[in-house]
C-alpha positions in Angstrom: -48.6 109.6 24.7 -47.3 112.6 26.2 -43.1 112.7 25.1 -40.4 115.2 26.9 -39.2 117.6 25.0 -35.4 117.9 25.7 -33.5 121.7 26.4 -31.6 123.1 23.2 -28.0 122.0 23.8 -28.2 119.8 27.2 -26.9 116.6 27.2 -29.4 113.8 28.3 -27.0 110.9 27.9 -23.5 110.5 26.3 -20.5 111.6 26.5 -20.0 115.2 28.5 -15.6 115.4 28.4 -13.1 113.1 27.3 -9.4 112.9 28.5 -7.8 112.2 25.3 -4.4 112.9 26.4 -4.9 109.8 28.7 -4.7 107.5 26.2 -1.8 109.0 24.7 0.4 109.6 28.1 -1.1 105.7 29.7 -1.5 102.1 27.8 -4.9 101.5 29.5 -4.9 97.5 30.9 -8.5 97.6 31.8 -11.5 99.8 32.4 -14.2 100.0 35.0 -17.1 102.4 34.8 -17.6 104.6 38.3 -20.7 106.3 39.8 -20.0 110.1 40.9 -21.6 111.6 43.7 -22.6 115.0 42.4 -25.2 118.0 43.5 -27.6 119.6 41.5 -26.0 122.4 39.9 -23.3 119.9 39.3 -25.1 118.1 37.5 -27.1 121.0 35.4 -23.5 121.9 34.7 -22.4 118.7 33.5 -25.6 118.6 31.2 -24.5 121.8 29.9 -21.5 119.6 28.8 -18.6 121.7 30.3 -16.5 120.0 32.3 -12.9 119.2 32.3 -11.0 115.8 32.7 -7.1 116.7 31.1 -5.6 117.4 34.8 -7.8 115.4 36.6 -7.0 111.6 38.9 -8.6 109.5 41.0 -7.3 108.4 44.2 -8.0 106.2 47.4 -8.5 108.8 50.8 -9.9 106.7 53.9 -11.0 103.3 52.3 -13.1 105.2 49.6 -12.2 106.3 45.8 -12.1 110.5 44.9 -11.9 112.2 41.4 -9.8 114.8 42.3 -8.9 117.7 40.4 -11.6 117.5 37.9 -13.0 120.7 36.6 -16.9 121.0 36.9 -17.3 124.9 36.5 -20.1 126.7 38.1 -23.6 126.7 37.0 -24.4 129.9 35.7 -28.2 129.6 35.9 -29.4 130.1 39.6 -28.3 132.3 42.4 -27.7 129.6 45.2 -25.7 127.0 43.1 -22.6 127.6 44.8 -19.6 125.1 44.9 -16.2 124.3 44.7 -15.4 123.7 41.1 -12.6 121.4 41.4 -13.8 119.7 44.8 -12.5 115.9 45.4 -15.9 113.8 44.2 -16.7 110.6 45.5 -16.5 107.7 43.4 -19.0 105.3 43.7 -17.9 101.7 43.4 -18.2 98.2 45.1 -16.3 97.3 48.1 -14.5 94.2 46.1 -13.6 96.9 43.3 -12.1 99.3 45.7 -9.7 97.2 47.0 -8.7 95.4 43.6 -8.2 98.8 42.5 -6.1 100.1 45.2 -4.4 97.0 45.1 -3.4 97.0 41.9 -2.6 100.5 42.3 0.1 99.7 44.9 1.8 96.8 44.1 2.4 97.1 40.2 2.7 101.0 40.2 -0.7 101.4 37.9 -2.4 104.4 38.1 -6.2 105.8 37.6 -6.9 107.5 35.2 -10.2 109.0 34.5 -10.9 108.7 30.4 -14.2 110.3 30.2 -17.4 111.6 31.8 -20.7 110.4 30.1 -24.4 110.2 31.2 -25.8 106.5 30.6 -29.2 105.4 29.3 -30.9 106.3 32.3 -29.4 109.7 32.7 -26.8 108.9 35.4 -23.8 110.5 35.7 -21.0 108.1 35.2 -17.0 108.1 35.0 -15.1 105.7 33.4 -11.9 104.9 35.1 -8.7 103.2 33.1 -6.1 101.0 34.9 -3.3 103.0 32.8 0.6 102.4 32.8 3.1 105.5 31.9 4.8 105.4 29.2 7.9 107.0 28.2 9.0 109.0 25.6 9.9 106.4 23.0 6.5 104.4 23.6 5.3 107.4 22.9 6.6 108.0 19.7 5.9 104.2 18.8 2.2 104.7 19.4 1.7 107.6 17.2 4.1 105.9 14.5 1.8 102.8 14.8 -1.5 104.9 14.5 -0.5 106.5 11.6 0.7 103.6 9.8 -2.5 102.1 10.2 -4.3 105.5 9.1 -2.0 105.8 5.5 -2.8 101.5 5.7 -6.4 102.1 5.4 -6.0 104.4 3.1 -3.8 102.6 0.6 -6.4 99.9 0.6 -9.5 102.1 0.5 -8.0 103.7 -3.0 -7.1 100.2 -4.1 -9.9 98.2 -3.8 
């Protein structure tokens, strides 16, 4: 049996960026994992694991879903790999999820927020999307106050017993 030896450093499945001020800015209600429509040096890019979520949002533009704003810089290894490297991307979803998604977008004021890039088992490039509420200031404040309670909490207990 022959096995595939995989490139120093390229990232065959996992996670490739995170948004983790997403989760600190949003309470995320629910998540639903995306296709992306990307091209080759895109994706070589992405397997080099540089890519960058923190400004990025996804959006409806005629009847179909976009990451916009996401930062996929170019890939550095061949001449004619030349794109746009924050270029709306298609997000690939089901008809019925599109228009719960937009839906809920426009009536309850939810937005989308992309939480993280990540290749799955097969090697596909995925985005996982969170149905995220803002929160202000003082929710803020109450989350990090509630994390690290539960932080010093588990560490109380973890001397104790």
């Amino acid at each position: 049996m022959a096995e595939t030896k995989a490139k120093k450093g390229l990232i065959s499945h996992g996670i490739v960026s995170q948004n983790r001020k997403a989760r600190y800015d949003y309470t995320i209600k629910d998540t639903v994992e995306a296709g992306l429509v990307l091209k080759g040096p895109e994706v070589k890019s992405l397997r080099h694991g540089r890519a960058t979520l923190s400004e990025a949002w996804a959006g409806e533009r005629e009847g179909e879903l976009f990451l916009f704003n996401a930062y996929i810089p170019e890939y550095q290894g061949g001449v004619l790999s030349r794109f746009e490297p924050r270029a709306p991307r298609k997000l690939l979803l089901k008809r019925k999820q599109i228009r719960s998604l937009v839906g809920a977008v426009a009536r309850q004021g939810i937005s989308l927020v992309p939480l993280q890039i990540h290749f799955n088992d097969r090697g596909v490039a995925k985005v996982l999307l969170g149905l995220g509420e803002g929160r202000k200031k003082q929710d803020k404040r109450a989350a990090v106050a509630a994390r690290d309670w539960q932080r010093d909490k588990a560490r109380l207990m973890s001397t104790r017993g």
